[in-house]
BAKOLRO-472173 format. One line per 5 residues: number of its first residue (from 1); their letters; for each residue x, y, z of N, C-alpha, C. Coordinates in steps of 0.05 Angstrom, whole numbers, padded with zeros to 5 digits. Example, Ala and Ser with C-alpha at 12.3 -4.5 7.8 and 13.67 -1.06 7.14 Angstrom:
<sites>
1 = AS = 00264/-00114/00156/00246/-00090/00156/00264/-00066/00156 | 00257/-00045/00142/00273/-00021/00143/00258/00001/00157
</sites>
This chain:
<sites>
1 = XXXXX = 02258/01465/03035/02269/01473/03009/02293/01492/03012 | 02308/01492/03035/02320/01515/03046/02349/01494/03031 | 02370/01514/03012/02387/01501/03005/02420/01521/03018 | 02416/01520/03042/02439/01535/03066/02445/01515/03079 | 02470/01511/03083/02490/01484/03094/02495/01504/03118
6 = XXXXX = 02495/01505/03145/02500/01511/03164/02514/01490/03176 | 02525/01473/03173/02553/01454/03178/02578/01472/03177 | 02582/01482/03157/02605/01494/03145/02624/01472/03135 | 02614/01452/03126/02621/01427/03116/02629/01438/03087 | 02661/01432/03076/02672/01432/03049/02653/01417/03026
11 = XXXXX = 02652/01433/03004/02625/01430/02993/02630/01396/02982 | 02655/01380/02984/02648/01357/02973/02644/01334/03001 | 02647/01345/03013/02633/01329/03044/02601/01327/03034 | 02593/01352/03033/02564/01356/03029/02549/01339/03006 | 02562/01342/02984/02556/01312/02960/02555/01289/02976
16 = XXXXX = 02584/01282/02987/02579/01249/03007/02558/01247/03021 | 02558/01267/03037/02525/01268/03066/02506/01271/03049 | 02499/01280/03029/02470/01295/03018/02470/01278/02994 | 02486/01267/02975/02482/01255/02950/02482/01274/02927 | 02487/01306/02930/02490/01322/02915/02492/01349/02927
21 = XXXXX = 02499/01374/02913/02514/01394/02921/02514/01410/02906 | 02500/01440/02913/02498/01468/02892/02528/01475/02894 | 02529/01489/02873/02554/01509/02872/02548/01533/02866 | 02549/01562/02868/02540/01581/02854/02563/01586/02830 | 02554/01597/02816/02567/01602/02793/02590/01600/02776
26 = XXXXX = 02583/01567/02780/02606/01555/02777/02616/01559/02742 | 02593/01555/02728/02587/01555/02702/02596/01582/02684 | 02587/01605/02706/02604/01627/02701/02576/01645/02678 | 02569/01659/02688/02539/01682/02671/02551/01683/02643 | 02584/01689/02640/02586/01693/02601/02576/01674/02589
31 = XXXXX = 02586/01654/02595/02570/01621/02580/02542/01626/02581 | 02531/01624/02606/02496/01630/02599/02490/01662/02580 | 02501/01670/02581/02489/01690/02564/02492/01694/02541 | 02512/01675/02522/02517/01661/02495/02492/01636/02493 | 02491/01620/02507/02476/01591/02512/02453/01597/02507
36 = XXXXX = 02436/01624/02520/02419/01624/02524/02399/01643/02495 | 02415/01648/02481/02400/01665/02449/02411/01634/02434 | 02418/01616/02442/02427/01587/02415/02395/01581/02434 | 02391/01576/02456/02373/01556/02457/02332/01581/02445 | 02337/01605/02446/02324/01618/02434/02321/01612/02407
41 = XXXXX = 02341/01610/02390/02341/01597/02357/02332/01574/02359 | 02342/01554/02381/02328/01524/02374/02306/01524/02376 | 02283/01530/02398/02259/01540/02390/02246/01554/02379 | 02261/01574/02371/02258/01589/02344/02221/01609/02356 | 02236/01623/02376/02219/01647/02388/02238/01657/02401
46 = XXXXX = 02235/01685/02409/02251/01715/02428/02230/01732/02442 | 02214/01707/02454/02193/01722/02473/02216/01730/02507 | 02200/01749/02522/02216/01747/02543/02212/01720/02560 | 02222/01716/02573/02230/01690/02590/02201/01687/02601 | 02185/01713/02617/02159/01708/02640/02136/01709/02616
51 = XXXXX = 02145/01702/02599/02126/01701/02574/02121/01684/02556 | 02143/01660/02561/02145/01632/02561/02125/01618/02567 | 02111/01602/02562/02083/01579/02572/02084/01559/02556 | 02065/01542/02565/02060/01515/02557/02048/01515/02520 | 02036/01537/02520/02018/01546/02492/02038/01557/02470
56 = XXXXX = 02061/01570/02474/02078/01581/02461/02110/01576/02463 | 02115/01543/02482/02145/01546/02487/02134/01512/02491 | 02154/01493/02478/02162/01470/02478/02176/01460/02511 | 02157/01439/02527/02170/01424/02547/02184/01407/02537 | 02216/01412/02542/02233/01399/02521/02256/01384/02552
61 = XXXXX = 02261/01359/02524/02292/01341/02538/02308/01336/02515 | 02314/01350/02505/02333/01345/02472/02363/01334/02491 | 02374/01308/02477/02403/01300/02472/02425/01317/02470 | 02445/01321/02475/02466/01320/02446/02483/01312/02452 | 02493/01284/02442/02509/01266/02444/02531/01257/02427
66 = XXXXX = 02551/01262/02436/02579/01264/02419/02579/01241/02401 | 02572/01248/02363/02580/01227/02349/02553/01213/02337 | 02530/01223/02355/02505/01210/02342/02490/01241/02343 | 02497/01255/02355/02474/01288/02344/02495/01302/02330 | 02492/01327/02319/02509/01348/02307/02516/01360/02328
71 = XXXXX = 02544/01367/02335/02552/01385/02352/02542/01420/02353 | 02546/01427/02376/02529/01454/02382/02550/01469/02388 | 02562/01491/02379/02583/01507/02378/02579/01523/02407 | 02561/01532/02411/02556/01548/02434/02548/01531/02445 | 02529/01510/02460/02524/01505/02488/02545/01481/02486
76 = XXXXX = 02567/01470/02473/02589/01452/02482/02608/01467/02501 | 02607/01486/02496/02620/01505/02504/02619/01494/02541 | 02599/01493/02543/02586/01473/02584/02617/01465/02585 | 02634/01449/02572/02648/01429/02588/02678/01452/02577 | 02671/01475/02573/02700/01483/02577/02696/01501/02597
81 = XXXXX = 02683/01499/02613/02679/01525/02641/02700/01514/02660 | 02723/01529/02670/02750/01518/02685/02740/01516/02704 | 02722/01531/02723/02709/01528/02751/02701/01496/02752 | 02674/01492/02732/02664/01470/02726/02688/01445/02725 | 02703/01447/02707/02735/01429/02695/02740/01419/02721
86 = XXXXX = 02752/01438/02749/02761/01437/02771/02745/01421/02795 | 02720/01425/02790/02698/01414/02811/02700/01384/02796 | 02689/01370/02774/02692/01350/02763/02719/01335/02774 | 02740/01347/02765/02768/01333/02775/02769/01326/02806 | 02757/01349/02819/02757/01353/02848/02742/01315/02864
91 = XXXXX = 02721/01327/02848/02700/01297/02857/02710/01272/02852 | 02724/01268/02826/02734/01243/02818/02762/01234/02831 | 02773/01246/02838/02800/01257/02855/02810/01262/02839 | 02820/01275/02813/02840/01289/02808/02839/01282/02775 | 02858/01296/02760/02853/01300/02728/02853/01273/02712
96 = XXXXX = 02845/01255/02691/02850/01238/02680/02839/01221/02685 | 02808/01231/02704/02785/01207/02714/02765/01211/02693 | 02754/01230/02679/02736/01236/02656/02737/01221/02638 | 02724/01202/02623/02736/01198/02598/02727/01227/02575 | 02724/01247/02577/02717/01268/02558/02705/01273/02543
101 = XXXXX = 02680/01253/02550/02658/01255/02529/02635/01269/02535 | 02632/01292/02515/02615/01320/02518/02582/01311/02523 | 02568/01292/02531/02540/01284/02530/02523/01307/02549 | 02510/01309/02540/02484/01331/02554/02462/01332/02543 | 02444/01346/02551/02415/01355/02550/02400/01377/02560
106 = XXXXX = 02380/01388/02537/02368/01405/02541/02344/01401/02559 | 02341/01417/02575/02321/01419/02593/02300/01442/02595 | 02272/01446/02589/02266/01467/02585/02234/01465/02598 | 02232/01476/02617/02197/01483/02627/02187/01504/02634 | 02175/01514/02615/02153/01535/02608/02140/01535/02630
111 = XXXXX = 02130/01565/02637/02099/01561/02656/02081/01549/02642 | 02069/01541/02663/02047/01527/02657/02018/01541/02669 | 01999/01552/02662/01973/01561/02676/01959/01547/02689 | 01961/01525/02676/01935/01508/02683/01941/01486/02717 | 01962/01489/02729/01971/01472/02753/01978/01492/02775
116 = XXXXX = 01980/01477/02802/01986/01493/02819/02021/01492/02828 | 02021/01516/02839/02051/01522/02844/02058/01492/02867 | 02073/01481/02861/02074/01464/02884/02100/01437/02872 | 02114/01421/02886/02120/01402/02876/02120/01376/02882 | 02127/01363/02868/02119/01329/02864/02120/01314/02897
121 = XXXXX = 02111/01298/02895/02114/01290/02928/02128/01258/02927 | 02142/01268/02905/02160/01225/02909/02176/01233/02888 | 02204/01206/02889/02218/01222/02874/02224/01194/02862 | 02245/01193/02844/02251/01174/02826/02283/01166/02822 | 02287/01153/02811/02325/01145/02812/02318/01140/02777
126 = XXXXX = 02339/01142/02760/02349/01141/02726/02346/01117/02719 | 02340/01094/02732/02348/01066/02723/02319/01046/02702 | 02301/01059/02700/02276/01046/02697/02275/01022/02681 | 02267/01001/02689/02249/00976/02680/02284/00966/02683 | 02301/00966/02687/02329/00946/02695/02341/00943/02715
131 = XXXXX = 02352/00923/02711/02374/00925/02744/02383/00947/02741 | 02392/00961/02770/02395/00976/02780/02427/00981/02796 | 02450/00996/02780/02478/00990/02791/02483/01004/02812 | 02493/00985/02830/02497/00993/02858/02527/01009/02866 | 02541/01001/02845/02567/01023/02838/02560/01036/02810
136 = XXXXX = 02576/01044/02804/02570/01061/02773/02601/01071/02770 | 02593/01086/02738/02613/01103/02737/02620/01127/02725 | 02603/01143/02742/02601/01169/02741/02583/01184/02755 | 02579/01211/02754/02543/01228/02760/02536/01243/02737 | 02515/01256/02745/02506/01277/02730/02512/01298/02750
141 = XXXXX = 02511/01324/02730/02505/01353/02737/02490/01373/02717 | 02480/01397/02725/02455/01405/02712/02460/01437/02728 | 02467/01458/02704/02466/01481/02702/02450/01498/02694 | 02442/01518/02710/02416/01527/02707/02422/01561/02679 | 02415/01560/02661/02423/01581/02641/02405/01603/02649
146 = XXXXX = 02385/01607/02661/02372/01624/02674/02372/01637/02701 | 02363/01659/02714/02354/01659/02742/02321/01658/02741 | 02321/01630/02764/02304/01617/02771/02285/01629/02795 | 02267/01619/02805/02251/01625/02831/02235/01597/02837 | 02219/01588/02865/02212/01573/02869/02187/01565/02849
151 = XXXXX = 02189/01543/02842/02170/01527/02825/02167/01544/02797 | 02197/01539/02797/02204/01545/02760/02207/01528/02747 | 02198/01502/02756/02206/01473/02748/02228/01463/02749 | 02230/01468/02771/02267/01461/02778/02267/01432/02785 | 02292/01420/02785/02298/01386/02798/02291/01386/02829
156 = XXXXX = 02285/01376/02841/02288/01369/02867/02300/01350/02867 | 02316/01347/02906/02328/01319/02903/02320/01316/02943 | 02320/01291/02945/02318/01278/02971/02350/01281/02985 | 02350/01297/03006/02380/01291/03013/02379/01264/03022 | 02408/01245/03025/02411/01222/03035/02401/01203/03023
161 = XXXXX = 02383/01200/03013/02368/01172/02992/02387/01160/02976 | 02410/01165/02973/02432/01152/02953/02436/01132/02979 | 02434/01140/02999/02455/01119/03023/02428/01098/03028 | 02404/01103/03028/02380/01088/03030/02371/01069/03008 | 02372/01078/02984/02376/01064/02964/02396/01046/02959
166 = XXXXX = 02418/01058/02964/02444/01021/02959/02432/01013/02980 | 02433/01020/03001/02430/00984/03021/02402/00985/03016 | 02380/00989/03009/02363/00980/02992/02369/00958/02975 | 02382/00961/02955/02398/00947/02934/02421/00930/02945 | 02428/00924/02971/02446/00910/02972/02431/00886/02989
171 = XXXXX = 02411/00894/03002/02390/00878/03012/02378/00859/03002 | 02368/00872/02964/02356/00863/02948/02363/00873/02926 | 02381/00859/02915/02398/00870/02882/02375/00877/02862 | 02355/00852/02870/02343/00857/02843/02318/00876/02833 | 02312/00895/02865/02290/00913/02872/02293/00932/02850
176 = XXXXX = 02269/00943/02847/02272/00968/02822/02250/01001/02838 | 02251/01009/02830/02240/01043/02850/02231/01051/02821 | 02198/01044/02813/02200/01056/02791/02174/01085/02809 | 02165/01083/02835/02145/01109/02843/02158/01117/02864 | 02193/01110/02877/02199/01123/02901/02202/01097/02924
181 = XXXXX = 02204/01107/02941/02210/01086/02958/02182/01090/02978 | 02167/01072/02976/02140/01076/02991/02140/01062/03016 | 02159/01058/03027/02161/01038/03056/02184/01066/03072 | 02194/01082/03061/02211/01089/03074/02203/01127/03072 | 02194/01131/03088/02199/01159/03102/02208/01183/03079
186 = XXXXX = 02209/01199/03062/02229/01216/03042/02234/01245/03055 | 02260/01261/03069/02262/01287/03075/02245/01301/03060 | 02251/01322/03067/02240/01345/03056/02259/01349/03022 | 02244/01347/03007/02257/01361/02984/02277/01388/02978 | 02302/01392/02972/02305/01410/02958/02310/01417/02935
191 = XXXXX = 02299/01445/02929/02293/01450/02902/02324/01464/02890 | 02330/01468/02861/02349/01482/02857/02332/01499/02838 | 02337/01516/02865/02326/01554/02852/02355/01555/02854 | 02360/01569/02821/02394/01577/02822/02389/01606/02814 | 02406/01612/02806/02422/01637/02788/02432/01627/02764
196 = XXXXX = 02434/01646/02746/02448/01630/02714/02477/01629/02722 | 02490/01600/02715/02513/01593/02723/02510/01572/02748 | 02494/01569/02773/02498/01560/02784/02491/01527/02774 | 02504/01509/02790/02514/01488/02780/02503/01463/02809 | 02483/01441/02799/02482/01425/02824/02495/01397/02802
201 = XXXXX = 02515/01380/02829/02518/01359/02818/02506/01335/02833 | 02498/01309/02826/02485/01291/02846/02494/01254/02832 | 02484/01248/02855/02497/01218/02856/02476/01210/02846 | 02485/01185/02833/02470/01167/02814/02437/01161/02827 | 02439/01143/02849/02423/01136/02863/02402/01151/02880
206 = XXXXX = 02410/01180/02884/02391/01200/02896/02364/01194/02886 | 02348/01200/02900/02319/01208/02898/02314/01238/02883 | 02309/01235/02853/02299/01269/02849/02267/01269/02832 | 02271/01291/02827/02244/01292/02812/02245/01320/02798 | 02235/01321/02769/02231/01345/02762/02199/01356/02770
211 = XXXXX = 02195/01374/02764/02170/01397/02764/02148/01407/02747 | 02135/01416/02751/02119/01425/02735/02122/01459/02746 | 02117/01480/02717/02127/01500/02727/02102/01521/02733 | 02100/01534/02748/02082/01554/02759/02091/01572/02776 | 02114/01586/02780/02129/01607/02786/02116/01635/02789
216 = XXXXX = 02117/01646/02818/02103/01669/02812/02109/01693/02785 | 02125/01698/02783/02144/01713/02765/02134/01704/02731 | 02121/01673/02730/02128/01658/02705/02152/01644/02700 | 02182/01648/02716/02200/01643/02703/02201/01604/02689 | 02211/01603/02674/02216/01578/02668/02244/01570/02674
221 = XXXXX = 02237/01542/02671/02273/01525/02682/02283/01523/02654 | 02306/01532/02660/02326/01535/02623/02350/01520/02632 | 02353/01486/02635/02376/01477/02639/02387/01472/02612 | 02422/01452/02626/02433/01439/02614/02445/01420/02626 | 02444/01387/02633/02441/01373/02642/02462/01353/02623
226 = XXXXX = 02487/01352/02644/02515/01343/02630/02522/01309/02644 | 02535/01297/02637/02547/01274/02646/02578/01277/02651 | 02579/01261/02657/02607/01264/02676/02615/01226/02683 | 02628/01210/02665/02631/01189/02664/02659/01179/02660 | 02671/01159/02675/02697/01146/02666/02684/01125/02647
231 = XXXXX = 02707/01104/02638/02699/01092/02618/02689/01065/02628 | 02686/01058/02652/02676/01033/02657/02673/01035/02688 | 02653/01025/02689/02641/01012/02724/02664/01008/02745 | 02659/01029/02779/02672/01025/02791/02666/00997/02802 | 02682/00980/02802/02671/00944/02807/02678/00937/02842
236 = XXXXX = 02688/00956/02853/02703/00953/02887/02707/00973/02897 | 02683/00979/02928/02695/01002/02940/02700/00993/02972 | 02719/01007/02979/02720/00995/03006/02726/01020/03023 | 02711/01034/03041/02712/01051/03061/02742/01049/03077 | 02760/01034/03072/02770/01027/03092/02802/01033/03070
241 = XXXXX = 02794/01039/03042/02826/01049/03032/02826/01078/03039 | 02852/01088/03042/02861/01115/03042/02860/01128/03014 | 02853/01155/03011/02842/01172/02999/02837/01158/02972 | 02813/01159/02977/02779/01155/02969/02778/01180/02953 | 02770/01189/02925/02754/01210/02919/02726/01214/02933
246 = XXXXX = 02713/01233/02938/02685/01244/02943/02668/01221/02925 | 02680/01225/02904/02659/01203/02886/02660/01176/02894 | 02679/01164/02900/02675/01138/02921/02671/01136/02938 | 02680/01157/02954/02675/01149/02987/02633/01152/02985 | 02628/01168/02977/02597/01173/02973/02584/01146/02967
251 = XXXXX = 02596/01124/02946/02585/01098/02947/02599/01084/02960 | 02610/01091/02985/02622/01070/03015/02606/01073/03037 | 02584/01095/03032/02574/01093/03060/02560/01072/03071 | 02553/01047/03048/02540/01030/03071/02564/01003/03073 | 02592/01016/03072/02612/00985/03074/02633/00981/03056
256 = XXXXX = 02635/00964/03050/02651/00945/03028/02628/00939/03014 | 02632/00941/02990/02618/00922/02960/02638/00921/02931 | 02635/00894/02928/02648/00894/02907/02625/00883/02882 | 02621/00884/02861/02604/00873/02843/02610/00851/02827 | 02604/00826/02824/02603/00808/02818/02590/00800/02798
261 = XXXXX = 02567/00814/02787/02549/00816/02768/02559/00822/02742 | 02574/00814/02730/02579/00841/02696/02553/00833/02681 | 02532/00821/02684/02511/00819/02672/02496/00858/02675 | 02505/00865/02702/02488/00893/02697/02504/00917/02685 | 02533/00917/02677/02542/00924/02671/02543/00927/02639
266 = XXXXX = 02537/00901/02623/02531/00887/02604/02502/00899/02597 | 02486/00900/02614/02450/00911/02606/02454/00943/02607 | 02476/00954/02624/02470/00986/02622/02480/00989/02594 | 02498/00978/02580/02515/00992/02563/02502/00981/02532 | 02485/00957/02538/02464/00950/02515/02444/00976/02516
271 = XXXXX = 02431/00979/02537/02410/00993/02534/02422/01021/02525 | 02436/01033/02542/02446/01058/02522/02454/01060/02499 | 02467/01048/02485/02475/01037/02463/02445/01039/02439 | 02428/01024/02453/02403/01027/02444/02378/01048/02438 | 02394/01065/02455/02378/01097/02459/02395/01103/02441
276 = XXXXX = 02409/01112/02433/02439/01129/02418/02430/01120/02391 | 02423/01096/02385/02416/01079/02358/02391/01098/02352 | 02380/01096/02362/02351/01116/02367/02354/01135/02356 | 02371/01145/02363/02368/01180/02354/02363/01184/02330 | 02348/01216/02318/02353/01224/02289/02363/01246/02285
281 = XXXXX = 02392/01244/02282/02413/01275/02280/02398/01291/02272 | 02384/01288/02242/02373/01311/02230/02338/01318/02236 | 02332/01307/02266/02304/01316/02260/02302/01340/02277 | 02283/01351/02268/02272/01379/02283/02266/01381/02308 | 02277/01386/02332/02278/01390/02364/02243/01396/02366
286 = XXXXX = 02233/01378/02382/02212/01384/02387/02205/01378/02412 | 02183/01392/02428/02181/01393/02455/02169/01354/02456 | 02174/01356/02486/02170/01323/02493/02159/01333/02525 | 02140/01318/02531/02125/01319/02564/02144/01304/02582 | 02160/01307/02585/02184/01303/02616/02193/01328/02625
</sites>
């Protein structure tokens, strides 16, 4: 769980080798310390943080999605952090790869009494019950609005499983990982115990898993969990062009692929489409078991 790069490897090498990459404070403590009395009103308690539990605090994954939720004055605020602005541009290679659409999510796990401090032992990839895109177009990243400690219900992620999973998937397009990969070996997990502000970003295909929280302290995990998307599927990557963003070269490590399929391209963008239809702008945030 040890999250120290002794490579001295530039931190977007480390996304390519690892499939994702802490930053400390990237997000910057003023933002969390505005963010963090809005997400107090949305639950609508001002207990202290180690006083948070399963009995008195909502395990929450609330939306808010540009155009189908009501915008949030303070935690939109995520996508104007210049640190953050800079790392995004950094990964994609450079300004005018974003399409600028503010999507995120609340993340919230209370202690819990009743489990033991410990975490999940298999991990999972975003794609469930569909094909599974072997390029994409984009990541996620996920800022922690709190300071954390081990088994505060933090994300874990498998280093390297992005590079095991495509040629998984290039083996067998049509394979799906809905318990982990049970034929194949998984590293050791690391956890993101952050600081408020600090910032992990990760590749589509990684192996992660969230937590259940039991923290000595009590602390709970108080994310915010952003997207980071151009407007359409990288369809061709080839190891072999000159400068590659971090974000491509990361889906070249097993070669050349080009995608041929727009049928899965066509099913990601139905099915989201179909979540978004979903939503109810005006209903009352209520805790949900993820």
């Amino acid at each position: 769980m040890n999250t120290t790069d002794t490579t001295n490897l530039h931190w977007t090498e480390r996304f390519v080798r690892d499939g994702f990459v802490i930053l400390k404070g990237l997000a910057g403590r003023e933002f969390c310390e505005a963010a963090l009395p809005r997400v107090r009103e949305i639950i609508k308690h001002d207990l202290p943080l180690n006083e948070w539990n399963t009995e008195n605090t909502p395990v929450l994954y609330h939306p808010f999605i540009e155009g189908y939720t009501p915008p949030e004055a303070v935690l939109d605020r995520l996508f104007d952090q210049p640190r953050l602005l800079a790392a995004i541009d950094e990964l994609l290679g450079g300004p005018g790869h974003w399409n600028q659409v503010r999507n995120y999510y609340l993340f919230l796990k209370p202690y819990n009494p009743d489990i033991e401090a410990k975490l999940t032992p298999h991990g999972h990839i975003d794609f469930p019950n569909q094909l599974i895109p072997i390029l994409y177009r984009g990541f996620l990243f996920q800022v922690s609005l709190v300071d954390s400690e081990p088994f505060s219900g933090n994300i874990t992620f498998y280093p390297g499983t992005h590079k095991l999973v495509q040629k998984a998937l290039l083996d067998k397009p049509d394979l799906q990982f809905p318990n982990g990969m049970p034929d194949v070996p998984l590293p050791e997990p690391v956890e993101f115990v952050a600081e408020a502000g600090d910032v992990v970003f990760w590749h589509h295909l990684i192996m992660h898993e969230g937590n259940e929280s039991h923290a000595a302290n009590r602390t709970p995990r108080v994310a915010l969990t952003g997207e980071v998307f151009r407007e359409n599927f990288l369809t061709k990557v080839d190891p072999a062009q000159p400068d590659l963003s971090p974000w491509e070269r990361r889906l070249a490590l097993n070669g050349y692929y080009e995608e041929t399929r727009p049928e899965i391209e066509h099913a990601y963008f139905a099915k989201r489409q179909e979540y978004f239809d979903g939503l109810k702008p005006n209903a009352e945030i209520k805790g949900a078991n993820q």
